[in-house]
C-alpha angles and dihedrals in degrees: 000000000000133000098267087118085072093061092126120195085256090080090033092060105033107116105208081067114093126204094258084046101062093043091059086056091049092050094050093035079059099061099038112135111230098267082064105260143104133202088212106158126208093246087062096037093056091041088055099049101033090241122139117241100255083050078059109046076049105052084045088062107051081046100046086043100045080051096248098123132002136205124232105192124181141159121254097184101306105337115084116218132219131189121173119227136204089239086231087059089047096056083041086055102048090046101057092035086057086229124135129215116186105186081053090058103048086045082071110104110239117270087358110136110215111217127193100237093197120113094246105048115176108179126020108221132211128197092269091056091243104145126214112221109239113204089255089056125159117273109249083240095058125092129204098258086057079052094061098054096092099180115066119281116267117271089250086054086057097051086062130101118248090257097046090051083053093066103037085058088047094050083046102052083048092055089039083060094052102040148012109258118201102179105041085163093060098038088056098052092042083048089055101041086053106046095241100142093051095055127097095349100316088316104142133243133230121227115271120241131263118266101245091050088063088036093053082042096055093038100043097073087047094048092049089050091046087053096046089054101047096034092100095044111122112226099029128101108201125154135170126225136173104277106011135024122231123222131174147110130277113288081006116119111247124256117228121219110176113222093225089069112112110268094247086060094040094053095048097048086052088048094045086050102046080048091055098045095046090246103151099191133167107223121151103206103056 
């Protein structure tokens, strides 16, 4: 759900603010993460709204200038990013990051207070980006991404020390700038069961793969040699597939060895079958 909830009559009434305007906000309000931002593109914009792109470079500018949205833009290698920001969480985001953005600042009208609208404000901002503590402020441990989990930590969270809270949020908030996450709940706990935000000072960690993905790894290579060195013997049936290997006799069934067997197993089934089927070969890695 996005923040379109938060479309005030400010924005309603402004008359600098045209109908398709406004429905362009609206588009974009609908689809805000919960730290009060979107990665809508132009290209979707304009899909959604049946504008063309040029309408919605257009309709980004009156609302960036009027001071509705703005538009943080930076480069990640050769593709430039782009995320659009609830000017309020901006100036929340840059607060708590301890980043400054000056074009961001002068962008602020004179004498104007920016207000978080969300139901769970922490700071009240004024143009100068001086905050005013509310009594639910954030803890001086928490970082912005732990602010923008909005439904209680997980149980396992809890069970943490302080310190140890400290980096999972840390390893969290890295994760939240790469990617759209839409179970923090569940990344968190997976990020504490497996250790992620321990490793490599607090750079975390993917998921290992599955054991029979490094067996079938490790026993593919083996399996493709074996079949280059019996498939000229008279008498055998072998053939490789994607995830077995088949060995026998003529007029024999097949045996079947999967290849995501660990490679002791493997190597003895392979062993068991060229027994069985009176194969004496010489090959070093069985």
């Amino acid at each position: 759900m996005g923040y379109i909830v938060f479309c005030t009559s400010k924005i309603v009434d402004d008359p600098r603010i045209s109908d398709n305007v406004l429905r362009t906000f609206l588009s974009i309000s609908n689809f805000l993460k919960a730290d009060g931002y979107s990665f809508c593109s132009n290209k979707w914009l304009g899909k959604k709204r049946n504008l063309d792109e040029r309408n919605v470079r257009r309709h980004l500018e009156v609302l960036e200038k009027e001071g509705y949205i703005w538009r943080e833009v930076w480069n990640e290698g050769f593709k430039k990013r782009r995320r659009i920001w609830l000017p309020e969480k901006y100036l929340m985001y840059l607060e708590i990051k301890g980043k400054e953005d000056t074009p961001f600042k002068k962008s602020l009208r004179e004498g104007d207070d920016v207000r978080s609208r969300t139901g769970d404000d922490v700071r009240f901002y004024t143009k100068d980006g001086n905050s005013k503590e509310e009594s639910n402020s954030i803890a001086p441990t928490e970082t912005f991404a732990a602010a923008s989990l909005t439904d209680k930590y997980p149980k396992i969270f809890h069970e943490l020390p302080k310190e140890e809270q400290a980096l999972v949020l840390k390893c969290y908030e890295k994760k939240l700038n790469k990617m759209e996450i839409d179970n923090p709940q569940g990344l968190i706990t997976d990020m504490i069961k497996g250790g992620w935000y321990k490793e490599d000072q607090n750079q975390e960690q993917e998921p290992q793969e599955p054991e029979s993905v490094t067996n079938k790894k490790h026993n593919e290579p083996i399996a493709k040699r074996l079949v280059k060195t019996l498939e000229c013997h008279s008498g055998l049936h072998i053939l490789l597939a994607q995830d077995f290997i088949e060995l026998g006799g003529s007029g024999q069934r097949p045996y079947t060895v999967l290849l995501s067997e660990s490679p002791c197993v493997f190597s003895a089934q392979i062993k068991k079958v060229l027994e069985i089927c009176k194969v004496d070969v010489d090959f070093p890695n069985l």
